[in-house]
Backbone bond lengths (Angstrom), bond angles and torsions (degrees), N, CA, C in turn:
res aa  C-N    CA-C-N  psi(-1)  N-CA   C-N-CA  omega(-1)  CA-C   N-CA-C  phi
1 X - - - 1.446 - - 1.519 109.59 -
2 X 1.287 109.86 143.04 1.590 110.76 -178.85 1.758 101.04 -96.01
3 X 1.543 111.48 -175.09 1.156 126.18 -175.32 1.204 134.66 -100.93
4 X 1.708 129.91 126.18 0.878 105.74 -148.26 1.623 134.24 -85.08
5 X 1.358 126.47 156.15 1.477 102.67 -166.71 1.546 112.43 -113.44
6 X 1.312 129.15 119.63 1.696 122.55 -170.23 1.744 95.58 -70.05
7 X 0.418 112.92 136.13 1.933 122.53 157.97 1.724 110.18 -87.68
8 X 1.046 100.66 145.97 1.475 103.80 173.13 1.081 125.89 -75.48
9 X 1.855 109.40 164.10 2.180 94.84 -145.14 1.488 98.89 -101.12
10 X 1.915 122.38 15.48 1.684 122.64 167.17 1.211 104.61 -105.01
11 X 0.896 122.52 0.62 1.746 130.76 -163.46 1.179 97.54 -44.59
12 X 1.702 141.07 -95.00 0.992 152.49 150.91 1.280 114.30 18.04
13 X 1.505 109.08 -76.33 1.154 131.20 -139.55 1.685 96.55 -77.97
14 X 1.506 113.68 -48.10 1.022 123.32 161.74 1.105 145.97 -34.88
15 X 1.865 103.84 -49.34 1.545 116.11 166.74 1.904 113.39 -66.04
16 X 1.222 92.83 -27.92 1.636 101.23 169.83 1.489 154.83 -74.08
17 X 1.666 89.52 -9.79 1.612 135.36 158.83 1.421 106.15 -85.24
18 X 1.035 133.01 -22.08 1.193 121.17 -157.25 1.950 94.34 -117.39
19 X 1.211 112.39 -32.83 1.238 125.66 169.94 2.091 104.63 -61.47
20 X 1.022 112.52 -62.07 1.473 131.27 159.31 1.811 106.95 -24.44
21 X 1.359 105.87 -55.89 1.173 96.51 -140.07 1.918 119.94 -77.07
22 X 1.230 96.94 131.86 1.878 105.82 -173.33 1.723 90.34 103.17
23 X 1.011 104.54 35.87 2.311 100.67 176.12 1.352 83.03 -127.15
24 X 1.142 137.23 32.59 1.456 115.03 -168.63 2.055 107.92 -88.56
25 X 1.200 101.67 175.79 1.792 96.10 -169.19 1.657 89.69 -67.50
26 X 1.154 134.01 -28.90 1.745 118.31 -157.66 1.483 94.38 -89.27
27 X 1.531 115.29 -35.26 1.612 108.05 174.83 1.095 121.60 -60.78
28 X 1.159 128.97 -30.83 1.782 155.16 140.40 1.568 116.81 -24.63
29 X 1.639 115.35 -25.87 1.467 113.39 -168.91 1.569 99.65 80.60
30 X 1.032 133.73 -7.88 1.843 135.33 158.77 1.634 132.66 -35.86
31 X 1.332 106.74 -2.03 1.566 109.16 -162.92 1.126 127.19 -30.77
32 X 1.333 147.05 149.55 1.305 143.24 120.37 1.091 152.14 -62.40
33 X 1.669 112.98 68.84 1.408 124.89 -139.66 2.121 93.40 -63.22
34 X 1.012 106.64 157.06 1.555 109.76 152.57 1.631 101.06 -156.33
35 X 1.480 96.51 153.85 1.587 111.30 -172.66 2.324 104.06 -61.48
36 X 1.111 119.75 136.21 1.251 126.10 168.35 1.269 115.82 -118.47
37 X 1.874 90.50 99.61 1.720 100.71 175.97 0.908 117.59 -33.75
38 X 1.543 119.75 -58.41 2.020 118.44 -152.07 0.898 113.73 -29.28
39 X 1.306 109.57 -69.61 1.900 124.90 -157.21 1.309 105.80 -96.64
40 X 1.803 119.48 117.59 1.124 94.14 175.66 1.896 114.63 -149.49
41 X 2.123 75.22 24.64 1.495 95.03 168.11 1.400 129.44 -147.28
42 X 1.159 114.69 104.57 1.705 109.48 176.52 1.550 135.79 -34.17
43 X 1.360 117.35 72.58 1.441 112.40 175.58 1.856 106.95 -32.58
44 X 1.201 128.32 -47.62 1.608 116.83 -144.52 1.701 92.37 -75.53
45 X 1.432 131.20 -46.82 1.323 149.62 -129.18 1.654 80.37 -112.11
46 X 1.500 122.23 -61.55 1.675 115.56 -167.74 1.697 95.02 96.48
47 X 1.469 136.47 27.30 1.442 113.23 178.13 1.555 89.16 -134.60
48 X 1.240 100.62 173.36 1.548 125.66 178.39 1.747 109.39 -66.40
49 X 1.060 144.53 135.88 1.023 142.62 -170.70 2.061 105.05 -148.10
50 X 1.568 120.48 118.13 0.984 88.30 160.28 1.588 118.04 -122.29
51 X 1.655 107.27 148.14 1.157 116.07 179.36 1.441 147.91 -85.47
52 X 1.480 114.81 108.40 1.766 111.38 -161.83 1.599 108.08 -82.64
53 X 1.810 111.58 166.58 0.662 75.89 -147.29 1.740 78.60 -149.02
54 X 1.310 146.09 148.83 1.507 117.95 -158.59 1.550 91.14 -122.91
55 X 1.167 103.27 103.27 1.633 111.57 157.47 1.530 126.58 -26.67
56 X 1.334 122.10 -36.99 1.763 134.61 -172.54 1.928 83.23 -62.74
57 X 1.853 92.98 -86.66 1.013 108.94 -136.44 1.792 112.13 -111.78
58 X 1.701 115.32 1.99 1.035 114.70 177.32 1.418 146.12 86.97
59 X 1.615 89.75 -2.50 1.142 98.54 166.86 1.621 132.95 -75.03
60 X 0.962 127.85 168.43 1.862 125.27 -164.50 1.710 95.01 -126.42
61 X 1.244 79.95 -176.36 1.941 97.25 -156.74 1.520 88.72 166.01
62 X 1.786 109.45 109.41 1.336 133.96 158.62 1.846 122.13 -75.17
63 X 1.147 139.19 160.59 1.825 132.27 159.25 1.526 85.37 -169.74
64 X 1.730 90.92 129.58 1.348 93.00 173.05 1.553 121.72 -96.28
65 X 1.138 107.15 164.70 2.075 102.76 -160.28 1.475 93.46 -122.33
């Protein structure tokens, strides 16, 4: 009989993050738009604009109203 060997206790979990990683829902086109008070007027244009806004990862996305 050979000896036994513990493996480490992220091992798994680890290779599976790393397997994961860049699949995420926003890399996906998944966003989580939410409305962003701040800005909610175009100085250059002069119109109302409102701005989304993705909770995950931060990306923005303008439509003017």
């Amino acid at each position: 009989m050979g000896d036994v060997v513990k493996l480490k206790a992220g091992l798994r979990k680890d290779k599976r993050k790393a397997r994961a990683k860049g699949r995420t829902l926003c890399g996906r086109g998944f966003h989580k738009w939410e409305i962003w008070q701040k800005k909610q007027f175009d100085v250059k244009s002069g119109r109302l604009v409102t701005v989304h806004k993705c909770a995950r990862c931060g990306a923005q996305k303008t439509t003017l109203t």
